[in-house]
FIKOLZA-1660 file (N, C-alpha, C; in steps of 0.1 Angstrom, whole numbers, plus 5000, padded with zeros to 4 digits):
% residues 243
   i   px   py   pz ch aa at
   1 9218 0976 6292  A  X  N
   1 9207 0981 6300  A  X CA
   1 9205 0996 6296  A  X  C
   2 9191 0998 6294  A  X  N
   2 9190 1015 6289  A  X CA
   2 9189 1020 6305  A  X  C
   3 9194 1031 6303  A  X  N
   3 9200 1042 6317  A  X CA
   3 9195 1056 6310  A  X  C
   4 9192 1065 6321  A  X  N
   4 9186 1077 6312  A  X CA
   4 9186 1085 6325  A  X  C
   5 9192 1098 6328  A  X  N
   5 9195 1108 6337  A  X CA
   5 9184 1119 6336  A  X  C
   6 9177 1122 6346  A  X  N
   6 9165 1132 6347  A  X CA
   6 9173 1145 6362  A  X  C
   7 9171 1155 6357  A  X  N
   7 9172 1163 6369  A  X CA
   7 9167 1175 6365  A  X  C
   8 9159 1182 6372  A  X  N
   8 9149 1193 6377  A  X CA
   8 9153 1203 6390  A  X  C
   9 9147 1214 6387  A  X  N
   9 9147 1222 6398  A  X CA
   9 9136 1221 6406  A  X  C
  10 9131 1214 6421  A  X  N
  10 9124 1214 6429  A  X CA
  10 9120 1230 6435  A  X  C
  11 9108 1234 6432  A  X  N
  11 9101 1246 6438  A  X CA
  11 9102 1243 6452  A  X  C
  12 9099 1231 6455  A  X  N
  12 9094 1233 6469  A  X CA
  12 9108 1228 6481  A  X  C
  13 9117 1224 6478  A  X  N
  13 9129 1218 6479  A  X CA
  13 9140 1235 6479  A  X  C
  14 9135 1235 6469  A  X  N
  14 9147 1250 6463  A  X CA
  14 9162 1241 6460  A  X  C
  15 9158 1230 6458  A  X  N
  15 9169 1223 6450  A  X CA
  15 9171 1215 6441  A  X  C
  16 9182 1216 6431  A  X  N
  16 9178 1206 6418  A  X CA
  16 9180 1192 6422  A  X  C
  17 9174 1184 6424  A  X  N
  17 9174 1170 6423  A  X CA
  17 9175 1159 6412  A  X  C
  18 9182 1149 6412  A  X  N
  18 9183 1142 6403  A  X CA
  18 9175 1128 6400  A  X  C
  19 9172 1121 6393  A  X  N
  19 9168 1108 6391  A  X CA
  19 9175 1096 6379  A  X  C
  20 9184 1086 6385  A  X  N
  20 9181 1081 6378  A  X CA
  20 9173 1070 6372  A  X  C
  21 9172 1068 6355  A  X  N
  21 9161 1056 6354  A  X CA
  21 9172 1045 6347  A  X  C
  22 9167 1032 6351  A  X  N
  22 9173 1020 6343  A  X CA
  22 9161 1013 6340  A  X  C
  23 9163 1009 6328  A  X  N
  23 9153 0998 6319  A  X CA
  23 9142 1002 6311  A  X  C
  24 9139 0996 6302  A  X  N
  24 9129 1002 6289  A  X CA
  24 9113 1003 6299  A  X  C
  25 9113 0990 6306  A  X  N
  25 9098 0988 6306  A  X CA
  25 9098 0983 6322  A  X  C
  26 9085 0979 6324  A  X  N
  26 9085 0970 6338  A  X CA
  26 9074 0980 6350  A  X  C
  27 9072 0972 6358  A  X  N
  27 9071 0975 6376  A  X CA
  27 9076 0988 6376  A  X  C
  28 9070 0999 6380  A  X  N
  28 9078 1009 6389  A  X CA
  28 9088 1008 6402  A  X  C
  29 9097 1006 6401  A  X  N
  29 9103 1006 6418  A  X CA
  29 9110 1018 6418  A  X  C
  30 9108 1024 6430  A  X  N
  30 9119 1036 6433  A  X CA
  30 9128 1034 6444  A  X  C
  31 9142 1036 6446  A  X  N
  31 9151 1031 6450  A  X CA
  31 9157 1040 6457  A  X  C
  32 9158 1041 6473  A  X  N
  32 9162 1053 6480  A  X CA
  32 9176 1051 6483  A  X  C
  33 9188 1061 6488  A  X  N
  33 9197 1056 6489  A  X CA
  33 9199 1058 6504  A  X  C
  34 9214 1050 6508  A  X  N
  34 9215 1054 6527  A  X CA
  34 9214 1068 6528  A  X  C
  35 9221 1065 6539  A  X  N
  35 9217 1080 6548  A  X CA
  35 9227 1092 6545  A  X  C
  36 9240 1093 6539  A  X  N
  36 9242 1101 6531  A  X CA
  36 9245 1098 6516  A  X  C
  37 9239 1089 6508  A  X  N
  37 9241 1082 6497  A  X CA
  37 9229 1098 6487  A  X  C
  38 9232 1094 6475  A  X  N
  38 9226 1101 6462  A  X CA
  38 9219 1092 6451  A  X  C
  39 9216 1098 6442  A  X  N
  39 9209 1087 6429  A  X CA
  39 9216 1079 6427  A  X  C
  40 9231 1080 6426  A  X  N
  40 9237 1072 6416  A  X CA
  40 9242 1061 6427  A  X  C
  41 9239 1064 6441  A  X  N
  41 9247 1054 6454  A  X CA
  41 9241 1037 6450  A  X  C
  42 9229 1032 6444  A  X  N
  42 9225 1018 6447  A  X CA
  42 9231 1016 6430  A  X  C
  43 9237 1023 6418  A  X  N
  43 9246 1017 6415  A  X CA
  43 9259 1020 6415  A  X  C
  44 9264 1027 6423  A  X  N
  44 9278 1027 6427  A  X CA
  44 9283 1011 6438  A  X  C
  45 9270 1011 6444  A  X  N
  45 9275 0997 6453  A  X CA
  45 9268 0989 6442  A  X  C
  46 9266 0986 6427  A  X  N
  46 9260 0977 6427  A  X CA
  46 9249 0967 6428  A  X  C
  47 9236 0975 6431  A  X  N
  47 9223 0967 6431  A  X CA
  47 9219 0973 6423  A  X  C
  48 9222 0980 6413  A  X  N
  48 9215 0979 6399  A  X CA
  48 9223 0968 6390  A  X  C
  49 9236 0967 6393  A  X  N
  49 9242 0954 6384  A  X CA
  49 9229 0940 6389  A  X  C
  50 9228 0940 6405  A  X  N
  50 9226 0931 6413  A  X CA
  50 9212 0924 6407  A  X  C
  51 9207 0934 6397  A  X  N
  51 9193 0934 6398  A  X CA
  51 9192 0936 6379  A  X  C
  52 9204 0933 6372  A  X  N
  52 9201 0939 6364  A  X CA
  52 9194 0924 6352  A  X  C
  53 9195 0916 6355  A  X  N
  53 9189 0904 6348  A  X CA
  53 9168 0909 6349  A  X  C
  54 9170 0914 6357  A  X  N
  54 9152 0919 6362  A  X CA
  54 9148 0928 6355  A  X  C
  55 9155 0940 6357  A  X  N
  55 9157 0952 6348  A  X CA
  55 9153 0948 6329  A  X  C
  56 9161 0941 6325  A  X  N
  56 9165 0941 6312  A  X CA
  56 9155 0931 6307  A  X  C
  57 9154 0921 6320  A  X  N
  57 9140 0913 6313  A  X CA
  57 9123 0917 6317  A  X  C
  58 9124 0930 6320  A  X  N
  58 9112 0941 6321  A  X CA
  58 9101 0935 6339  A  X  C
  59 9110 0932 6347  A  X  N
  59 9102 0927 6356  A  X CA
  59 9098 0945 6363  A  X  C
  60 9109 0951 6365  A  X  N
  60 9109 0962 6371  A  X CA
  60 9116 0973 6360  A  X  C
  61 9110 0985 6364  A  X  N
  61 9123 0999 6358  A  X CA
  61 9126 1003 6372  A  X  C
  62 9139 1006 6375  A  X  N
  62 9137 1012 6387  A  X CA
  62 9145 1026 6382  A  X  C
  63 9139 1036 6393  A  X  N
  63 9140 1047 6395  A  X CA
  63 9149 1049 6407  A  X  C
  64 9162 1053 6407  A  X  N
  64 9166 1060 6420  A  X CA
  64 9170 1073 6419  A  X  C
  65 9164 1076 6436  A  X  N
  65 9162 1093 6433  A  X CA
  65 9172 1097 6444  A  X  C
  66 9174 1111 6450  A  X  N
  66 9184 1112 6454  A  X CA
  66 9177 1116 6468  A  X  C
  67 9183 1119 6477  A  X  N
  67 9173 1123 6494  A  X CA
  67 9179 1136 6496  A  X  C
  68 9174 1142 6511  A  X  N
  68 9179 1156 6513  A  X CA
  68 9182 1152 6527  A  X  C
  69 9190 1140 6529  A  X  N
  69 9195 1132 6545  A  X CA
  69 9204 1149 6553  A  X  C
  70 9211 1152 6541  A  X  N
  70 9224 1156 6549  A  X CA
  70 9218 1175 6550  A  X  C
  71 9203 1178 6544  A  X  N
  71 9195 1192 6546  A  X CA
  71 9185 1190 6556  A  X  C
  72 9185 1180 6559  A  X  N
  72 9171 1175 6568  A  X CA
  72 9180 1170 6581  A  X  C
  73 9171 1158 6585  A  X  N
  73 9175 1147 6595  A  X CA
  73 9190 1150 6599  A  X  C
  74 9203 1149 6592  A  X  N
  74 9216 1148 6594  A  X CA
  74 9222 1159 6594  A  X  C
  75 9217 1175 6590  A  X  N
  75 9218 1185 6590  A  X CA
  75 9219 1192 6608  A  X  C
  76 9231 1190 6617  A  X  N
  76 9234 1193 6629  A  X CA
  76 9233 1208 6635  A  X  C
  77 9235 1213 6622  A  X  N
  77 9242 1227 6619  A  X CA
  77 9227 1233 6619  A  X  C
  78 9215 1229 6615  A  X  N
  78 9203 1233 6614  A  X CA
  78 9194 1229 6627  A  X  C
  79 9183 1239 6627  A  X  N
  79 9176 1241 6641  A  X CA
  79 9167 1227 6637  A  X  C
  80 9163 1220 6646  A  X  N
  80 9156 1205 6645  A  X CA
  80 9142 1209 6638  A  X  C
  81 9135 1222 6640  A  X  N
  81 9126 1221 6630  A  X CA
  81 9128 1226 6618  A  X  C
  82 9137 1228 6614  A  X  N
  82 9142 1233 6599  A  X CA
  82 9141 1215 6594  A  X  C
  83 9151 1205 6602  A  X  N
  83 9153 1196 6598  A  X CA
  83 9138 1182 6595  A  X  C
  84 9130 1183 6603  A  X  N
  84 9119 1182 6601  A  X CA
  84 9111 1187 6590  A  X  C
  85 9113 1200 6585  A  X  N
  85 9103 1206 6576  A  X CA
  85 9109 1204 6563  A  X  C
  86 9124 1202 6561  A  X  N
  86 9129 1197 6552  A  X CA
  86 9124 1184 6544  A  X  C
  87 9123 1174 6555  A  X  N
  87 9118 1162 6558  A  X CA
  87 9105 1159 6552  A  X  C
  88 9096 1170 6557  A  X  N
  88 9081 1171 6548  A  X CA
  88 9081 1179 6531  A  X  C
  89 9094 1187 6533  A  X  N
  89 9092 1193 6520  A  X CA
  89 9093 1180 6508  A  X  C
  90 9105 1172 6513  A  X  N
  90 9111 1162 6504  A  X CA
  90 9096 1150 6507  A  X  C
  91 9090 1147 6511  A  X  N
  91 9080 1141 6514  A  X CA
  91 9069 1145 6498  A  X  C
  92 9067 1159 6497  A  X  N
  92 9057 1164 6490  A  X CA
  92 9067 1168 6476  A  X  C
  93 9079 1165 6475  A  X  N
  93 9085 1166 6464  A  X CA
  93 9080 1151 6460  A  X  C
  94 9085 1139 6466  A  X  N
  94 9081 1126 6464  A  X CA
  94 9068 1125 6457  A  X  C
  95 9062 1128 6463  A  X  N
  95 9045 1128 6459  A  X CA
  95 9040 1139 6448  A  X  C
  96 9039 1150 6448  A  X  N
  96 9039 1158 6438  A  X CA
  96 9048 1160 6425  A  X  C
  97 9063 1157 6425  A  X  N
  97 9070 1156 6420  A  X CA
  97 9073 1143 6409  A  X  C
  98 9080 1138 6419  A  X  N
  98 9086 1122 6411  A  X CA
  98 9075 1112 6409  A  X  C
  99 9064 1114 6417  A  X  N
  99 9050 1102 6412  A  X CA
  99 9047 1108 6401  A  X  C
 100 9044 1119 6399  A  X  N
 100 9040 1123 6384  A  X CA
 100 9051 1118 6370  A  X  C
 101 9064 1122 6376  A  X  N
 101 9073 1122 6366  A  X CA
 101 9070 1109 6363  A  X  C
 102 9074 1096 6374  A  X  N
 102 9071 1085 6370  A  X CA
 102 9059 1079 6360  A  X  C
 103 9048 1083 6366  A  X  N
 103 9040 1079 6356  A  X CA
 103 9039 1084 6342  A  X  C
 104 9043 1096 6342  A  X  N
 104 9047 1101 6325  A  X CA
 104 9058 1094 6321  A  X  C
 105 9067 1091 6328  A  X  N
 105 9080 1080 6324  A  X CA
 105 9071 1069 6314  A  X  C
 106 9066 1063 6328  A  X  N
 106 9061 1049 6326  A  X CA
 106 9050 1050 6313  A  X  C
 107 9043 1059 6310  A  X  N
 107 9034 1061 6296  A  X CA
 107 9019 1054 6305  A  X  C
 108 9018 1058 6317  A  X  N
 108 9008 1048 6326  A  X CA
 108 9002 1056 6334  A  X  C
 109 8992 1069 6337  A  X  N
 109 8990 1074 6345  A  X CA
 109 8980 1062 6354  A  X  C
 110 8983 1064 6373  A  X  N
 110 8980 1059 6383  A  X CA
 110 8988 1045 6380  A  X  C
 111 8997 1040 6377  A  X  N
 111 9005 1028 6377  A  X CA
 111 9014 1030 6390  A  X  C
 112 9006 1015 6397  A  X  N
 112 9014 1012 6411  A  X CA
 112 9024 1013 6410  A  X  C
 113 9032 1015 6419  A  X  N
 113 9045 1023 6424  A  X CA
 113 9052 1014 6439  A  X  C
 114 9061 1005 6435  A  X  N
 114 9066 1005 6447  A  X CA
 114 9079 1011 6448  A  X  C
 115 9085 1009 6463  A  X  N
 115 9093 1015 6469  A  X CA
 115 9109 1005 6475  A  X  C
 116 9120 1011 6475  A  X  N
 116 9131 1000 6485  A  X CA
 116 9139 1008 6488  A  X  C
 117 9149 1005 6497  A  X  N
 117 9158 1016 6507  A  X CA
 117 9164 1005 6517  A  X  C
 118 9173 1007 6519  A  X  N
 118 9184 0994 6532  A  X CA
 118 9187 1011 6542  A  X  C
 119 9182 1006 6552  A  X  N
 119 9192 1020 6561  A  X CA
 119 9186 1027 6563  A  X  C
 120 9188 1042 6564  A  X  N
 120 9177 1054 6562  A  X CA
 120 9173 1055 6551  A  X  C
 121 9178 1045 6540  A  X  N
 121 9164 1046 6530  A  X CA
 121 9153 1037 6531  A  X  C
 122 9158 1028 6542  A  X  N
 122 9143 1017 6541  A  X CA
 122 9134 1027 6551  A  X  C
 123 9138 1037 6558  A  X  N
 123 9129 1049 6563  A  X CA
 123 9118 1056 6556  A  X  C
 124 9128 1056 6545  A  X  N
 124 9123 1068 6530  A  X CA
 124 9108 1055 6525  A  X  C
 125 9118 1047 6523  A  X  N
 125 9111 1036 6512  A  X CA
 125 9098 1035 6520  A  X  C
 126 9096 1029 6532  A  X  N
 126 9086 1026 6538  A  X CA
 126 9077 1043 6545  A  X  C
 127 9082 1055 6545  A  X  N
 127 9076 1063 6551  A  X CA
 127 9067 1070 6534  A  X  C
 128 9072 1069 6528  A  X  N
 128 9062 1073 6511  A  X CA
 128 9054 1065 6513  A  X  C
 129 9054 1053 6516  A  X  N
 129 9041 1046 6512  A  X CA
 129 9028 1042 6521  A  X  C
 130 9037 1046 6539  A  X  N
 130 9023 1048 6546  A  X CA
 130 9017 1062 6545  A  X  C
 131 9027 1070 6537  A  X  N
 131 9021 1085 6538  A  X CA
 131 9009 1084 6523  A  X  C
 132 9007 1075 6513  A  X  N
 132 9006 1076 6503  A  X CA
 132 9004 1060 6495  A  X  C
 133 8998 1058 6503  A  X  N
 133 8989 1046 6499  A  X CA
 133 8981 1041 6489  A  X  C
 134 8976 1049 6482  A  X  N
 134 8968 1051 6469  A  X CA
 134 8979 1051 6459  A  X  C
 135 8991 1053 6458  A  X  N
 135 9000 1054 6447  A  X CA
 135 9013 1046 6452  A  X  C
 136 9013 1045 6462  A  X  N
 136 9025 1036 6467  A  X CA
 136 9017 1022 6472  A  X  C
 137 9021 1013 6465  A  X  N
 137 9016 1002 6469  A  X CA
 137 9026 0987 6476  A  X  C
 138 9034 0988 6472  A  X  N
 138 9047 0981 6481  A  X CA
 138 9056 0987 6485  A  X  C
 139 9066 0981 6495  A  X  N
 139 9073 0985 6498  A  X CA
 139 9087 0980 6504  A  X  C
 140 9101 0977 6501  A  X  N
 140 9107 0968 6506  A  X CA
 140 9119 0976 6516  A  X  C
 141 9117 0977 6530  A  X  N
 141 9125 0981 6537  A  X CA
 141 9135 0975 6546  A  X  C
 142 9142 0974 6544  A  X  N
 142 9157 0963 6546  A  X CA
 142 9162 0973 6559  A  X  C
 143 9165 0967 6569  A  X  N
 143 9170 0970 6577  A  X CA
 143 9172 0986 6581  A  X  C
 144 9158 0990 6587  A  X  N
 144 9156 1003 6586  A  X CA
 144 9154 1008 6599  A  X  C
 145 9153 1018 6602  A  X  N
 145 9150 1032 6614  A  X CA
 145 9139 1033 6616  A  X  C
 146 9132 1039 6620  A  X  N
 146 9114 1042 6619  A  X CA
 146 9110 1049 6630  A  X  C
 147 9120 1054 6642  A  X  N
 147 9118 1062 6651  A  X CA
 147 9128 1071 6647  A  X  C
 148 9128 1083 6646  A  X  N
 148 9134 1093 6647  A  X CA
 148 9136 1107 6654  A  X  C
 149 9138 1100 6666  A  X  N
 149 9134 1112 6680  A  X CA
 149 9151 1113 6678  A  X  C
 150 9160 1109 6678  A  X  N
 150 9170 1112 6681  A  X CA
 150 9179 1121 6673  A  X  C
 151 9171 1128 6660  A  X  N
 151 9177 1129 6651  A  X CA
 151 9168 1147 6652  A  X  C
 152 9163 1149 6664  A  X  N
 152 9154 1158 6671  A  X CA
 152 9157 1169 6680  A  X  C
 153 9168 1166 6687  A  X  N
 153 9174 1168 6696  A  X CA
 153 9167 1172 6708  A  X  C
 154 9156 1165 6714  A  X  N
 154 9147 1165 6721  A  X CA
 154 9134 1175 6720  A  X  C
 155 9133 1181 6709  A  X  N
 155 9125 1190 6702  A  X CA
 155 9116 1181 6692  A  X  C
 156 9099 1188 6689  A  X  N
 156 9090 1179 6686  A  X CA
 156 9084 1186 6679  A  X  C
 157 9075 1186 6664  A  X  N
 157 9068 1196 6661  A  X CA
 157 9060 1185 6653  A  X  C
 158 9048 1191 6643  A  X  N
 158 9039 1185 6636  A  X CA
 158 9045 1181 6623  A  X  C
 159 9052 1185 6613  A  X  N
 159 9063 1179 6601  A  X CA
 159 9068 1167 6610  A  X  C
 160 9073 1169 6621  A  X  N
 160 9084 1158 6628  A  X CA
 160 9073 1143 6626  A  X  C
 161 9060 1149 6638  A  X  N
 161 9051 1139 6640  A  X CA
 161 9045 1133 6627  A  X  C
 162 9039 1141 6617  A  X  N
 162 9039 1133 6601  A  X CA
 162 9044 1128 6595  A  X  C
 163 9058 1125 6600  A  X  N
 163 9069 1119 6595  A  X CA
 163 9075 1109 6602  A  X  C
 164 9071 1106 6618  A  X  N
 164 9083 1095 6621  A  X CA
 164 9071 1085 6622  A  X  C
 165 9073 1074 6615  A  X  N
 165 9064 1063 6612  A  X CA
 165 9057 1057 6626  A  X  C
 166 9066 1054 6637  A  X  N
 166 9060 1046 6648  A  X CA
 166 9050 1058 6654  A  X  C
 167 9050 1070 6652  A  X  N
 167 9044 1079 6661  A  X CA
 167 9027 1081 6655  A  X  C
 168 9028 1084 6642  A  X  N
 168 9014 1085 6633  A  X CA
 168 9007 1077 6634  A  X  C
 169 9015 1063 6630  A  X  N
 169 9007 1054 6623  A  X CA
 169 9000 1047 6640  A  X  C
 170 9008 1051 6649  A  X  N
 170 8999 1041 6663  A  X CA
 170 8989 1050 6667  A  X  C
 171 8987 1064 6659  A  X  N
 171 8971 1069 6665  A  X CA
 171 8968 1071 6652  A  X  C
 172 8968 1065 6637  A  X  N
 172 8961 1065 6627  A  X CA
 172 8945 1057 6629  A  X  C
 173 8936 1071 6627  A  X  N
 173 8918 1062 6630  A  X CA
 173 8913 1062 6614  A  X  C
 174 8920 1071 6605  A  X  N
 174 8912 1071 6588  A  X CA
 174 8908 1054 6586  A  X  C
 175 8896 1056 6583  A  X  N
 175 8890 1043 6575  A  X CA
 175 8895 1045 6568  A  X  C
 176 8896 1057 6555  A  X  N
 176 8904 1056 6543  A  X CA
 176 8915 1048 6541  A  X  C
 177 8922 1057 6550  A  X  N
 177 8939 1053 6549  A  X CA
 177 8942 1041 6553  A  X  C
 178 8931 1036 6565  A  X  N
 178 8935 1023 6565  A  X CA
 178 8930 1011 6558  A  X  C
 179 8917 1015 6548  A  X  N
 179 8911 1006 6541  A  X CA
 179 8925 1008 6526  A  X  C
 180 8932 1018 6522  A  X  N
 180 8944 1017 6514  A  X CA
 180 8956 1010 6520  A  X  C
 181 8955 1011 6531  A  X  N
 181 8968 1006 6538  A  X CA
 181 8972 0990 6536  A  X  C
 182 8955 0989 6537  A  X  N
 182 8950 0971 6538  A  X CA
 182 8951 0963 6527  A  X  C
 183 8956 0973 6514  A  X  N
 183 8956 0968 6499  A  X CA
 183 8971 0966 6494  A  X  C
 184 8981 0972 6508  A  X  N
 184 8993 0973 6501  A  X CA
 184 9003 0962 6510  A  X  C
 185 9013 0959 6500  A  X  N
 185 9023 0947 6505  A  X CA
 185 9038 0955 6513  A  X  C
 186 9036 0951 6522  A  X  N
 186 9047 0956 6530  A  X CA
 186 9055 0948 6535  A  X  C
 187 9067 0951 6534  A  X  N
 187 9079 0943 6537  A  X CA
 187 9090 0948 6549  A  X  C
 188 9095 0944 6559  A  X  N
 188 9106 0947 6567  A  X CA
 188 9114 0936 6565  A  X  C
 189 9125 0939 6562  A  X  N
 189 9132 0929 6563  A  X CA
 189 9148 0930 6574  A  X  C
 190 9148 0919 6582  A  X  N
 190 9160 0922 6591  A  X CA
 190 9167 0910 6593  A  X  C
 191 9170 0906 6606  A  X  N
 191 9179 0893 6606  A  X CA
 191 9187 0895 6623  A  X  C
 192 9196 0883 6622  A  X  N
 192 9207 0883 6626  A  X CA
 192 9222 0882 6623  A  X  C
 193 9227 0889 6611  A  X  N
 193 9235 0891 6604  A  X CA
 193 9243 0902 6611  A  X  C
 194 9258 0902 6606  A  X  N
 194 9265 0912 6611  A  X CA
 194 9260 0928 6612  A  X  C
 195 9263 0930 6620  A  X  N
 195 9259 0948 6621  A  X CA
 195 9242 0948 6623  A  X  C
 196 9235 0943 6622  A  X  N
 196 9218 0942 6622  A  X CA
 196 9215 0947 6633  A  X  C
 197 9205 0955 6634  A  X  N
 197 9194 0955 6646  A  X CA
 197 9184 0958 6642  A  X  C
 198 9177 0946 6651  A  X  N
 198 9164 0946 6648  A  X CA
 198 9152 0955 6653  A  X  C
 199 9157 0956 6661  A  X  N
 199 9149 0966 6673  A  X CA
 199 9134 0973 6670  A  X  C
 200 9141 0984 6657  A  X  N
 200 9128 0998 6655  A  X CA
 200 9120 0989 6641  A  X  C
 201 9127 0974 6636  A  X  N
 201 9118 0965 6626  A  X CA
 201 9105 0959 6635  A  X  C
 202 9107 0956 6642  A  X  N
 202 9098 0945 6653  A  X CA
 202 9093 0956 6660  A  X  C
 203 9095 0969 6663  A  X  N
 203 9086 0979 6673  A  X CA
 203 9075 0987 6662  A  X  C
 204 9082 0989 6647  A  X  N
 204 9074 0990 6642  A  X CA
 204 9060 0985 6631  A  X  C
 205 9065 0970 6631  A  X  N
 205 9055 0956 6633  A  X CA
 205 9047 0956 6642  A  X  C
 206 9049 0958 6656  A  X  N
 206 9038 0960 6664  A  X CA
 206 9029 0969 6662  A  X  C
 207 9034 0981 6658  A  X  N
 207 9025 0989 6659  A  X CA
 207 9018 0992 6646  A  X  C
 208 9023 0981 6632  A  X  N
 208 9012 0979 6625  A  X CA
 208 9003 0970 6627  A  X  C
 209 9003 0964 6641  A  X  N
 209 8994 0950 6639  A  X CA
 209 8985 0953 6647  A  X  C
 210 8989 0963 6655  A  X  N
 210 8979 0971 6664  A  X CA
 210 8971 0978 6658  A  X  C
 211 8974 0978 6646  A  X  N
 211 8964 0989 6644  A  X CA
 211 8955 0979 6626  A  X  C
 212 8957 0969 6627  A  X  N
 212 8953 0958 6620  A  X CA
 212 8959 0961 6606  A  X  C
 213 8971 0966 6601  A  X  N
 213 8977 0964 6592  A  X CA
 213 8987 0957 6589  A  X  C
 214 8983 0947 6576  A  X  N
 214 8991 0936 6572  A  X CA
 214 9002 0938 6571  A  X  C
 215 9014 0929 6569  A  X  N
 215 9027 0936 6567  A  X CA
 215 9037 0919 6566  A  X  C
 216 9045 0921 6563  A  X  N
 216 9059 0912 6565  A  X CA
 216 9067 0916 6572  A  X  C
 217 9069 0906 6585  A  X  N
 217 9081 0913 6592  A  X CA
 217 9095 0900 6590  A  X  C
 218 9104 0901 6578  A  X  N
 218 9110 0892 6573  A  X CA
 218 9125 0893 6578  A  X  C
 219 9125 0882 6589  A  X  N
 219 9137 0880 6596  A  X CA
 219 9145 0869 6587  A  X  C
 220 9155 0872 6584  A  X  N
 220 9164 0864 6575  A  X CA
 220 9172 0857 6578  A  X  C
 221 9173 0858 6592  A  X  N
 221 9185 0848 6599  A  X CA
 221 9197 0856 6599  A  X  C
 222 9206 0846 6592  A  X  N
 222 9222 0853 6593  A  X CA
 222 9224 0858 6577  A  X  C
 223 9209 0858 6570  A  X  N
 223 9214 0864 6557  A  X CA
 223 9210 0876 6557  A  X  C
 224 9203 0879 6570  A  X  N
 224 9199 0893 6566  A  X CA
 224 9208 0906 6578  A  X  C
 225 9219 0909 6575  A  X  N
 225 9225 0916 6577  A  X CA
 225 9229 0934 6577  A  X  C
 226 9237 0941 6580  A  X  N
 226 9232 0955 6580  A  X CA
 226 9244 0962 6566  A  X  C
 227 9243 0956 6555  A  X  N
 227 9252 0958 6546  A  X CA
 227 9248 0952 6532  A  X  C
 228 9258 0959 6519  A  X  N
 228 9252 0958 6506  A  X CA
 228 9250 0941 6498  A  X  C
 229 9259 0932 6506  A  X  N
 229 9259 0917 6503  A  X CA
 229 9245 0913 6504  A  X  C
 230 9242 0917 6516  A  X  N
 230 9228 0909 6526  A  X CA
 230 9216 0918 6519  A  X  C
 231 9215 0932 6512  A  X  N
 231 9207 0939 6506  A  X CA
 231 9201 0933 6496  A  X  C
 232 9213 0936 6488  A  X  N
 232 9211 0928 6470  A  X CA
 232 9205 0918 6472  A  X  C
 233 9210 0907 6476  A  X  N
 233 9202 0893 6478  A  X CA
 233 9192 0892 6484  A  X  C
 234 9187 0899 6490  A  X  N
 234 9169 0900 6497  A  X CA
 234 9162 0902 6486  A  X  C
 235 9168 0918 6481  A  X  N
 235 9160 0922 6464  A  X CA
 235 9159 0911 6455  A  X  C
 236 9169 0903 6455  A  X  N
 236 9168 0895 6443  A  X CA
 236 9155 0887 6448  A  X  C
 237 9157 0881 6459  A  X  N
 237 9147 0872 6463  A  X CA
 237 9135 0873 6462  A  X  C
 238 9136 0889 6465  A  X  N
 238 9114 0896 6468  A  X CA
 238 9117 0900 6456  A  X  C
 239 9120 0905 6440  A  X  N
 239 9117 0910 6429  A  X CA
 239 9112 0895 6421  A  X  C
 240 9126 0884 6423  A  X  N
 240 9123 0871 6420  A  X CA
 240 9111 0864 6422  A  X  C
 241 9102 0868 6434  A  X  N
 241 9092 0860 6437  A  X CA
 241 9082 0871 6437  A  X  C
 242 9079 0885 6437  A  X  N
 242 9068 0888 6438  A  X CA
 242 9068 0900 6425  A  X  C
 243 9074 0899 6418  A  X  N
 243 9072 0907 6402  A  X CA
 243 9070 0899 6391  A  X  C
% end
């Protein structure tokens, strides 16, 4: 499998971030890691082995990038709107940053772009693509968070609000955004598997249906669990059938 390490200094981050890429050709997918995981975390556990028959026979390239979990959101030691504005910085690094890089990767300017993440990356994974619709077009988020008041400490500001998905998207009125929204494949995926809850999957299903956006809300039973077994095998399943 070709493998190829990218890392940059982020202006707007004020930090060098990393990317890795696997595979010659394919699908864009970008690959978030948990909640204190880095680039190299989805193959340290493994879902790039997991995935690598896909990879090598050009279904997907995937890109995993690294987060700023433990500068942002998980940063205790920081005032809740630092951690928030972190949050938006790494938002606009995503989008100004790595979409570009990607498509000069990919030799494809405006080539659809999907997204995956298990955890607080199925946060990441699914919060780029309602933020960014026009260039994120899927999205597979495995047993993920989507309210983030608690990670606030009862403090609220406008970065926070642009960013925690159940809050935007249930007073989003753009025709635009929602006529883009209406073009893209969305995935939750959860279950009754060890460690799972489903909770903020099905609250934030509601509040895409409320607001007439299509989506999958993919309950897996006892295969879809809150760990790397029950991950990989969803991917295999949704790359298998929809690349």
């Amino acid at each position: 499998m070709k493998r190829e390490y990218f890392r940059w200094h982020s202006p707007r981050l004020g930090l060098e971030l990393g990317i890795v890429v696997f595979g010659h050709w394919g699908a864009p997918l970008v690959g978030f890691p948990t909640s204190a995981g880095d680039e190299f975390e989805l193959e340290g556990q493994s879902m790039v082995g997991a995935l690598s028959d896909f990879i090598d026979g050009g279904k997907v390239k995937l890109y995993t990038v690294n987060s700023v979990n433990n500068y942002g959101f998980y940063n205790k030691a920081a005032h809740p709107f630092h951690r928030s504005y972190v949050q938006a910085m790494f938002d606009a690094y995503l989008r100004e940053e790595v979409v570009p890089f990607i498509w000069d990767n990919c030799q494809t300017q405006g080539i659809a772009i999907s997204t995956m993440g298990a955890s607080f990356g199925a946060y990441h994974a699914a919060n780029t693509l309602f933020k960014h619709p026009d260039v994120i077009k899927r999205c597979f988020a495995m047993s993920g968070v989507y309210d983030l008041k608690k990670f606030m400490d009862g403090l609220y500001d406008d970065n926070f609000y642009f960013n925690n998905p159940v809050d935007y998207l249930a007073n989003l009125n753009d025709p635009g955004l929602l006529e883009q929204l209406a073009t893209c494949d969305i995935h939750f995926a959860t279950g009754t598997g060890p460690w799972e809850d489903s909770g903020q999957s099905y609250q934030l299903s509601e509040v895409l249906s409320r607001k007439g956006i299509p989506h999958h809300l993919d309950n897996w039973g006892p295969d879809g669990g809150h760990d790397w077994p029950f991950w990989k095998h969803e991917m295999r399943e949704y790359i298998g059938r929809l690349f």
